[in-house]
N, C-alpha and C positions, 0 to 999 in steps of 0.2 A: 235727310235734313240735319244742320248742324245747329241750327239755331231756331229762335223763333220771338216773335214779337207783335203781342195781343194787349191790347187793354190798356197801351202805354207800359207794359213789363217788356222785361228783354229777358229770355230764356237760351242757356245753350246745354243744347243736346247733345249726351255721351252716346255711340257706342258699342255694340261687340262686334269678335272678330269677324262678323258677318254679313255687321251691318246694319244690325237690329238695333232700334233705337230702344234701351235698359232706363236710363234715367234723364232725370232736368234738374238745369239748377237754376235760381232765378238773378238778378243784378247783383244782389247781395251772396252770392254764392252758397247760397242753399238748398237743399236739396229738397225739390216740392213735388217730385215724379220719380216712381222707381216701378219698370214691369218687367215679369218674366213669363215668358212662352214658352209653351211645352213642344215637343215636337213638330205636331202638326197647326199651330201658330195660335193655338187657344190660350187664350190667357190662365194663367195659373195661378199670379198673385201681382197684386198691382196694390201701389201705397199712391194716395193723391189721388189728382181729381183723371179718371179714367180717360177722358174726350180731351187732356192736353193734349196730348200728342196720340193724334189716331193713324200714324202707321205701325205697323207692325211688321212681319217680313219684308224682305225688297220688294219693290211694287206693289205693296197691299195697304191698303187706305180704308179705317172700319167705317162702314157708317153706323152710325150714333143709333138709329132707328130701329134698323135692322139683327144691326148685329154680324151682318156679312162683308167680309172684307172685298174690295172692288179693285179687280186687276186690268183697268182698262179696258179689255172686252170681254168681259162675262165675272160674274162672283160665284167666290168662294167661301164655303162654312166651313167653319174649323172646328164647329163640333161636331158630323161627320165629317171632316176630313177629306171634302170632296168639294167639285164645282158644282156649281146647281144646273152650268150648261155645259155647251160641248166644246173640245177646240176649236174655233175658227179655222183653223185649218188643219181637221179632220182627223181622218187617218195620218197624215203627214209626220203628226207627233207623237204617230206609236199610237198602239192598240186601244187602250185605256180614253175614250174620249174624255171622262170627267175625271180622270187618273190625275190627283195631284203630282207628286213625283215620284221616281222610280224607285224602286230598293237597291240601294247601293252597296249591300250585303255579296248583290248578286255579282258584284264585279271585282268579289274577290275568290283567287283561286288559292286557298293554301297551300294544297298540295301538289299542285302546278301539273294537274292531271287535264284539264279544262282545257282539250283544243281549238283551236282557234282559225279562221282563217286566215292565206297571209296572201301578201301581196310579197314577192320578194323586189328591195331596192337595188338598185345599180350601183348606190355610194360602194366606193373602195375600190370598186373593179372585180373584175373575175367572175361576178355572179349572174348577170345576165351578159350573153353574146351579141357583144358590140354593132355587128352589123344587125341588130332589130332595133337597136336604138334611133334614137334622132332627138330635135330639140323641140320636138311639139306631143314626141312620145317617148321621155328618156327612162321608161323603166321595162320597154317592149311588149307591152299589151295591147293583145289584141281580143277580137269577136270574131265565132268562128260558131258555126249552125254546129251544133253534137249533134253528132255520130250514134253512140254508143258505144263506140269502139276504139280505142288509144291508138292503136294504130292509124286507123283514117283524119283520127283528131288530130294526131301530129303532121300527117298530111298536109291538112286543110291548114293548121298554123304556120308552117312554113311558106305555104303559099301566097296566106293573105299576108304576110311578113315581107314578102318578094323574096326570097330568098332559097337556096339550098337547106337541103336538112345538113343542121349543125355536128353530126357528129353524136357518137353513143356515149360523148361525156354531158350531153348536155338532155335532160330531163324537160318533156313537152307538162306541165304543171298546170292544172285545171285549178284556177281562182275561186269563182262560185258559178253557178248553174240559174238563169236566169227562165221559169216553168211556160212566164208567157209568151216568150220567142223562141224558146228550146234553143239556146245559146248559149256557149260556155264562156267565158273572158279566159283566157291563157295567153302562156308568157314560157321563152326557153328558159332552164334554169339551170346551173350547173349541178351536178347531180352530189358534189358533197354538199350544197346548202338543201338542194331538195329533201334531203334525207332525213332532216329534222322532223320530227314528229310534229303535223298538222292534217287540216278537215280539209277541203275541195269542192269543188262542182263535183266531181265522180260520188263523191258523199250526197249533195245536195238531190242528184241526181236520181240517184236510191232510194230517198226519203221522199221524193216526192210521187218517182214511180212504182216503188216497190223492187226493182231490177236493179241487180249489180252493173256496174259499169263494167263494158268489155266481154258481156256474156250476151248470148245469140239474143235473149229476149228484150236487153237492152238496145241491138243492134236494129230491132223490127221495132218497141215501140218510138226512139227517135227516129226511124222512116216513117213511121205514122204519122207525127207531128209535124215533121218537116216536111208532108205532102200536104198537109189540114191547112200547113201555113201557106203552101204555094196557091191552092184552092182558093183562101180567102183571101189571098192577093190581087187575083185574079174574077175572084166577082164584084 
């Protein structure tokens, strides 16, 4: 809100870069409201009457009664720091059901050791091979049942690609590893961009099985899984 108008006064509302309404001034431009919040959206010092202005972060509306700030479907305490319910839509928003927000701490890498998965893009050219392209898939990704085995994986991506195997410059690159279909997302890559230090489905694959990708016990437990999945297709 940028303004307000109770009791026959006119107030207009400053203010920070966030959003957060800080102060009020009233007709006479003076200042009859000033709040500050702490982190997690508790009030820390407030001058004037508390219930002028009862928002506080974006989307948060205190009530007066309570004490609990009201985000449209469900409230929030700011003296713990938490929702008092769950997301509405659940799991969907991350682990944390009454998880206010994330640590944003976490998405920083100093020392750029922190890898990451990649999708590689087709801008510029040269980096993925043209013919897996098109205009409803312009970066050549596909879904292909793993293997285990890089070599069969690369098999089976050319295939569902329609295509011939591209050539030993070009690198078959496992995206991530998907445990409840045992399916990998890859994409050819030319093999100087492949080479860049990043994580994979072959990684994903490991952590969730225990087996290196490409080694025999990798190669029996994806025929396990991709028989379990044939089974319960079929009943």
């Amino acid at each position: 809100p940028v303004a307000k108008v109770t009791d026959g006064e006119r107030y207009t509302i400053v203010h920070d870069y966030l959003g957060t309404p800080t102060q009020a001034y009233d007709s006479k431009g003076e200042l009859v409201w000033e709040m500050l919040l702490d982190v997690y959206g508790r009030v820390a010092e407030c001058h004037g009457n508390r219930t002028l202005v009862p928002f506080r972060y974006q989307g948060q509306y205190e009530d007066e009664d309570t004490g609990l700030y009201y985000n449209r479907f469900r409230y929030y305490d700011p003296n713990a720091g938490s929702y008092l319910s769950q997301d509405p839509i659940k799991l969907k928003g991350g682990g944390r059901l009454y998880g206010y927000v994330r640590d944003l701490n976490i998405s920083i890498d100093l020392f750029g050791l922190d890898r990451e998965h990649i999708i590689f893009l087709s801008d510029g050219g040269g980096v993925i091979p043209p013919q897996t392209m098109s205009t409803t898939n312009p970066h050549g990704i596909f879904t292909v049942d793993a293997t285990g085995s890089y070599y069969d994986d690369r098999k089976a991506l050319a295939n569902v690609a329609g295509i011939d195997d591209p050539g030993k410059n070009w690198r078959a690159h496992h995206i991530d590893y998907d445990p409840k279909t045992n399916t990998m997302r890859m994409q050819f890559v030319h093999q100087d961009y492949h080479s860049y230090s990043h994580v994979g489905g072959a990684d994903d694959f490991y952590k969730n099985t225990g087996f290196k990708y490409g080694s025999d016990e990798a190669v029996a437990e994806a025929a396990k899984r991709n028989e379990a999945k044939i089974k319960a297709s079929c009943s």
